[in-house]
Residue frames as qw, qx, qy, qz and C-alpha x, y, z in Angstrom:
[[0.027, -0.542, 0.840, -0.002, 98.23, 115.38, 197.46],
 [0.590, 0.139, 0.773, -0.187, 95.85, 112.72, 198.43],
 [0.769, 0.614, -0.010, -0.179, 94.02, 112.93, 194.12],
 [0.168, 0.723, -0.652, -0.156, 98.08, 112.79, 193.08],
 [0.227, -0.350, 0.907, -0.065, 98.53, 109.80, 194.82],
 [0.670, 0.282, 0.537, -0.428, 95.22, 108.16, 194.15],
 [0.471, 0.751, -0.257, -0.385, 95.94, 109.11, 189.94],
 [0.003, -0.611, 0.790, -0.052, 99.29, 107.64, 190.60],
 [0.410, -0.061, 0.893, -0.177, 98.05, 104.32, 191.86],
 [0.752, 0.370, 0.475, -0.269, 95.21, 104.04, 189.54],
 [0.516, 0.753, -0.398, -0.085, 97.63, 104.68, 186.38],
 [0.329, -0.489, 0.806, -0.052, 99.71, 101.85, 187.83],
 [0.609, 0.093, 0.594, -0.518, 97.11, 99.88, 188.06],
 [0.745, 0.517, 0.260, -0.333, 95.64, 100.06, 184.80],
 [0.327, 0.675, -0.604, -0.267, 99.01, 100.08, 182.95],
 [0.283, -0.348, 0.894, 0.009, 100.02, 96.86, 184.81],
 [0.619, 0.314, 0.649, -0.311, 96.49, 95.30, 183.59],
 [0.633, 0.758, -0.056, -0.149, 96.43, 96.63, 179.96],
 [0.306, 0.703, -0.621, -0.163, 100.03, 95.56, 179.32],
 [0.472, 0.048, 0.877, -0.078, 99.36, 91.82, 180.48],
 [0.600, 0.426, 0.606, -0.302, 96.56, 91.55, 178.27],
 [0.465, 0.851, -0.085, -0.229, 97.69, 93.50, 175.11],
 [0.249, 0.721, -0.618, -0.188, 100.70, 91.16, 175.10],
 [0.700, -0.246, 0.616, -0.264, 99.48, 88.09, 175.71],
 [0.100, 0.300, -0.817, -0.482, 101.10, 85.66, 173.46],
 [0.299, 0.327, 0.896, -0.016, 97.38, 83.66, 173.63],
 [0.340, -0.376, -0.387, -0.770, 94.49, 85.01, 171.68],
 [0.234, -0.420, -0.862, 0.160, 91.71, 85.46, 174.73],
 [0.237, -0.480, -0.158, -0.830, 88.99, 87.59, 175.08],
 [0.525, -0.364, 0.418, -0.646, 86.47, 87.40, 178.18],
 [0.932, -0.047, 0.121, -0.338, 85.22, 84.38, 177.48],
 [0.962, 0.038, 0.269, -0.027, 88.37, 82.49, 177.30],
 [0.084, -0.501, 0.638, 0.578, 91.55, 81.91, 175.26],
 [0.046, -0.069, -0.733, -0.675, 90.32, 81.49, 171.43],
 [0.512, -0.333, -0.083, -0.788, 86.91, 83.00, 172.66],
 [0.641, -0.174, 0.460, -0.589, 85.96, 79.92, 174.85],
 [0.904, 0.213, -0.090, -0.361, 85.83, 77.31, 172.45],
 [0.956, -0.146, 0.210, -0.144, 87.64, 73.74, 172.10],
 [0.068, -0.701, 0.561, 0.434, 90.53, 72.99, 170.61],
 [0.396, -0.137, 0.881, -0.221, 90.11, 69.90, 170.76],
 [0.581, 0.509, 0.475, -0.423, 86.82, 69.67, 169.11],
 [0.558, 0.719, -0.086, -0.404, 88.23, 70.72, 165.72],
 [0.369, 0.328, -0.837, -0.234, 90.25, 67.61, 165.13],
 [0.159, 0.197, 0.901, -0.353, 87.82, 65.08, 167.15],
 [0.416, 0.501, 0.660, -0.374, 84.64, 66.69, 166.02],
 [0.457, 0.038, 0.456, 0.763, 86.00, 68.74, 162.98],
 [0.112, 0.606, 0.126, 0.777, 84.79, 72.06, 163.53],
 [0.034, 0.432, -0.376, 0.819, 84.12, 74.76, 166.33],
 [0.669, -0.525, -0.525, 0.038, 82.62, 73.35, 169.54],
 [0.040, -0.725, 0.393, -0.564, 82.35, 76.17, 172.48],
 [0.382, 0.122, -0.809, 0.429, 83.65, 75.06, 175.66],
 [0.600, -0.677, -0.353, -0.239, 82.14, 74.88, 179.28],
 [0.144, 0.786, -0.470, 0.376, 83.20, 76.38, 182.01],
 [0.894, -0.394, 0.148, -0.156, 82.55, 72.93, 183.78],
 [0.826, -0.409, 0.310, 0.234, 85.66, 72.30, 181.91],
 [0.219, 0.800, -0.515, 0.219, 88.83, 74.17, 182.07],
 [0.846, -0.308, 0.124, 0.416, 92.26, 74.34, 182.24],
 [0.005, -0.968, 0.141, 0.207, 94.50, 76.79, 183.00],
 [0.753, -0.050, 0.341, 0.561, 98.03, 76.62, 180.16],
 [0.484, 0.264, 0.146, 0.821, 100.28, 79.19, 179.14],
 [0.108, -0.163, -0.445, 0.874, 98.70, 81.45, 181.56],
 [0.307, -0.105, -0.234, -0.917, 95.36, 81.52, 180.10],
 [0.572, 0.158, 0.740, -0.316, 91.82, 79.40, 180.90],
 [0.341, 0.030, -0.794, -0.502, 90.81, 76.87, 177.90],
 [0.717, 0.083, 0.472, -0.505, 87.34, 75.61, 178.52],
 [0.157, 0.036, -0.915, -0.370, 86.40, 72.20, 176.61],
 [0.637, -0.072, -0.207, -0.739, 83.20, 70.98, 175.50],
 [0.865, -0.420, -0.214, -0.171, 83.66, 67.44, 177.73],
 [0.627, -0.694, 0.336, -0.112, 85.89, 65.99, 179.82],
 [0.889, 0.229, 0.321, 0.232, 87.56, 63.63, 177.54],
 [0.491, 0.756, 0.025, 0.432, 88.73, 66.59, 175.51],
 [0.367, -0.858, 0.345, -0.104, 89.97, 68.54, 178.81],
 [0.870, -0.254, 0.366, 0.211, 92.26, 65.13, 179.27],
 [0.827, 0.356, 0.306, 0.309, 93.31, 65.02, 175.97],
 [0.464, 0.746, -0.127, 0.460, 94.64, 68.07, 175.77],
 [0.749, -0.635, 0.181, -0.056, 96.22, 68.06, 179.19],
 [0.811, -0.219, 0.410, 0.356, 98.14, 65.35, 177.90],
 [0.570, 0.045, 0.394, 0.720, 99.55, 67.09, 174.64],
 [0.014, 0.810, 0.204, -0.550, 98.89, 70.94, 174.92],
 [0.112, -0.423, 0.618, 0.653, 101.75, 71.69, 172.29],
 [0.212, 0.088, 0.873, 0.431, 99.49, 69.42, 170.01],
 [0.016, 0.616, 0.780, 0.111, 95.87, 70.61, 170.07],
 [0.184, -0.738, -0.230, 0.607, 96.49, 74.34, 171.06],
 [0.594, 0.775, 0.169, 0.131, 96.14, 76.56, 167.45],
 [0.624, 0.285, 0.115, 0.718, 99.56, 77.79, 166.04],
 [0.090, 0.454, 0.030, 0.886, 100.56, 81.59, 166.97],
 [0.087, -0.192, -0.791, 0.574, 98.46, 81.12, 170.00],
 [0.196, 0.551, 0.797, 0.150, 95.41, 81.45, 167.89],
 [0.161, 0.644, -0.176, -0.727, 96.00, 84.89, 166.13],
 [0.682, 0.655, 0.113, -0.304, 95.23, 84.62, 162.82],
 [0.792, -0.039, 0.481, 0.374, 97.67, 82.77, 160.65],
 [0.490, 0.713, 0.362, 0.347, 97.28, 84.79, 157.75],
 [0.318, -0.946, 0.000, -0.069, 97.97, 88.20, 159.94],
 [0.720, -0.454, 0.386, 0.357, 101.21, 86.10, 161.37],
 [0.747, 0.109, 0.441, 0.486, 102.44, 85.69, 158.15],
 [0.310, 0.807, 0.336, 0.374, 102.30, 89.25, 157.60],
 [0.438, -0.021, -0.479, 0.761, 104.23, 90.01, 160.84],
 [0.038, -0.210, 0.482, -0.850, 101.18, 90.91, 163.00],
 [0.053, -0.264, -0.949, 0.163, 98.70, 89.72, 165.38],
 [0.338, -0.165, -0.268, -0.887, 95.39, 89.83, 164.27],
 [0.535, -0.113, 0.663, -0.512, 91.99, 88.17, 166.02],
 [0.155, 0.027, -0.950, -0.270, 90.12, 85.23, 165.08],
 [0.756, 0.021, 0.018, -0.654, 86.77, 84.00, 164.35],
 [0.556, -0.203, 0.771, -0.236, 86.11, 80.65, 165.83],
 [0.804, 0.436, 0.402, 0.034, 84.77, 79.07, 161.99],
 [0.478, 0.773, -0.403, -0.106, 87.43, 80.96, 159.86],
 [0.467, -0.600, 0.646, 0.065, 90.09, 77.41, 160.70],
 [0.874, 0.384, -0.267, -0.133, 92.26, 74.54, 159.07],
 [0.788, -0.400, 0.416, 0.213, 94.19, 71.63, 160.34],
 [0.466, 0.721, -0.510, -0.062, 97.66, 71.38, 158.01],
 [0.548, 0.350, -0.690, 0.318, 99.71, 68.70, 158.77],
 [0.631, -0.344, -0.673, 0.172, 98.27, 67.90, 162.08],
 [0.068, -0.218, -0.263, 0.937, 98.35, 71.87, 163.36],
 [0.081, 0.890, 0.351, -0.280, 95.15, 74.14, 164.29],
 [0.165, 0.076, 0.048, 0.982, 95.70, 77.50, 162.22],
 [0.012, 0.675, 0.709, -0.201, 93.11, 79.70, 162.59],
 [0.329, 0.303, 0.221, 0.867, 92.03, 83.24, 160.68],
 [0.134, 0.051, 0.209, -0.967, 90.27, 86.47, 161.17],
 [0.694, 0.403, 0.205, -0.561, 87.28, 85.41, 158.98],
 [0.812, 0.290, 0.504, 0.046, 86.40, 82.68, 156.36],
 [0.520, 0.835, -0.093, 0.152, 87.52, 85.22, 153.55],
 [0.139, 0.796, -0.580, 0.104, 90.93, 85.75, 154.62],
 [0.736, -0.127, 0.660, -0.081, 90.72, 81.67, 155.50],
 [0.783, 0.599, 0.165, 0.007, 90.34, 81.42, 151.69],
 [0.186, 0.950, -0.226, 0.113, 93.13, 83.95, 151.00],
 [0.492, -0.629, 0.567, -0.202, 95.32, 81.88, 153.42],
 [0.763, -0.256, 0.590, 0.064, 94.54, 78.66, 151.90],
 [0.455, 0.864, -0.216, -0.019, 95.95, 79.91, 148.60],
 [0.619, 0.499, -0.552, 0.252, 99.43, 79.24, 149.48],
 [0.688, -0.694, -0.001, -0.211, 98.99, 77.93, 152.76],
 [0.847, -0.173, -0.098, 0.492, 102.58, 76.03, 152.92],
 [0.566, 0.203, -0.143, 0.786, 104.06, 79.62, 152.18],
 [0.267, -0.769, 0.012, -0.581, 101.93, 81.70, 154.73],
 [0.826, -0.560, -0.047, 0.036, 102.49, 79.09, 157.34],
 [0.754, 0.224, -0.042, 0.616, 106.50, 79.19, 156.37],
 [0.065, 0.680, 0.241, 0.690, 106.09, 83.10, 156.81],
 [0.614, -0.607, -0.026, -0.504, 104.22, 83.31, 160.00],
 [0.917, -0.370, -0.085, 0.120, 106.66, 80.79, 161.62],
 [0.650, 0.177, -0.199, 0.712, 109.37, 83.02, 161.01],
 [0.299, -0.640, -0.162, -0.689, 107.11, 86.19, 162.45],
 [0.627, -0.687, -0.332, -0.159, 106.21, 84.38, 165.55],
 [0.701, -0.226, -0.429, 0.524, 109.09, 84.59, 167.45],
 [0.078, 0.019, -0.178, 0.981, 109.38, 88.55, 167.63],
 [0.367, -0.318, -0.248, -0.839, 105.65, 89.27, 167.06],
 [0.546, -0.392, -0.741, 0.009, 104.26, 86.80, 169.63],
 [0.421, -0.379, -0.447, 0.692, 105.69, 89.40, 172.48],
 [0.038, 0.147, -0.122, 0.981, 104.61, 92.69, 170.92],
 [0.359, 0.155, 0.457, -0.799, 101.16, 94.60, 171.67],
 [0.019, 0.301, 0.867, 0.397, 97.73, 93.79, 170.45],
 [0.387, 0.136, 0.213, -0.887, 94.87, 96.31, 170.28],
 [0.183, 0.410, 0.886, -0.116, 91.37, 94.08, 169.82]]
């Protein structure tokens, strides 16, 4: 009775933990939502600067790390602005109606938005008709943002 119960609790356990994480509407892996790296950085420094973990900040239920303090502020003050589209799943993926990961150099600012892809090739592929993948993928996000993700 006592293994039953133990089973029981540890199948709780792990469901409750795998079904946070496999629906988290952020991209974040150990190191971080969008692996650890800046947001910031790619419109201030224009390209991928990783963060530190001297400075985070916890939004939308994940930890962003930035690469100074300036940047931590900056996005503080306008999260909605510096945080990648789709919550930094792959754009391309989105615009296929599912969430895919993301390599921290496959990115492109549009119109003042982060998008970010699996890899440089499908970054190419993307910016092909970027106004109709991004058009695509912003009708996707609302249902796909909640389902699963397997990494």
């Amino acid at each position: 009775m006592k293994v039953l119960r133990l089973f029981l609790l540890i199948s709780v356990i792990l469901t409750a933990c795998t079904s946070k994480s496999n629906t988290a509407q952020i991209f974040v892996t150990d190191e971080g939502a969008i692996q650890g790296y800046d947001p910031v950085a790619y419109f201030t420094q224009e390209q991928p600067v990783k963060g530190s973990k001297e400075f985070s900040f916890k939004h939308a239920d994940q930890i962003w790390y930035f690469a100074s303090a300036e940047n931590l502020e900056v996005f503080k003050s306008n999260p909605e602005k510096y945080a990648p589209q789709f919550g930094g799943y792959c754009a391309y993926g989105m615009s296929r109606g599912y969430k895919a990961k993301t390599e921290p150099d496959a990115w492109t600012i549009v119109n003042g938005k982060l998008y970010l892809n699996y890899n440089t090739d499908v970054r190419n592929i993307w910016n092909e008709k970027q106004s109709e993948f991004i058009e695509k993928a912003n009708a996707n996000w609302p249902t796909v943002k909640t389902t699963s993700f397997e990494n």
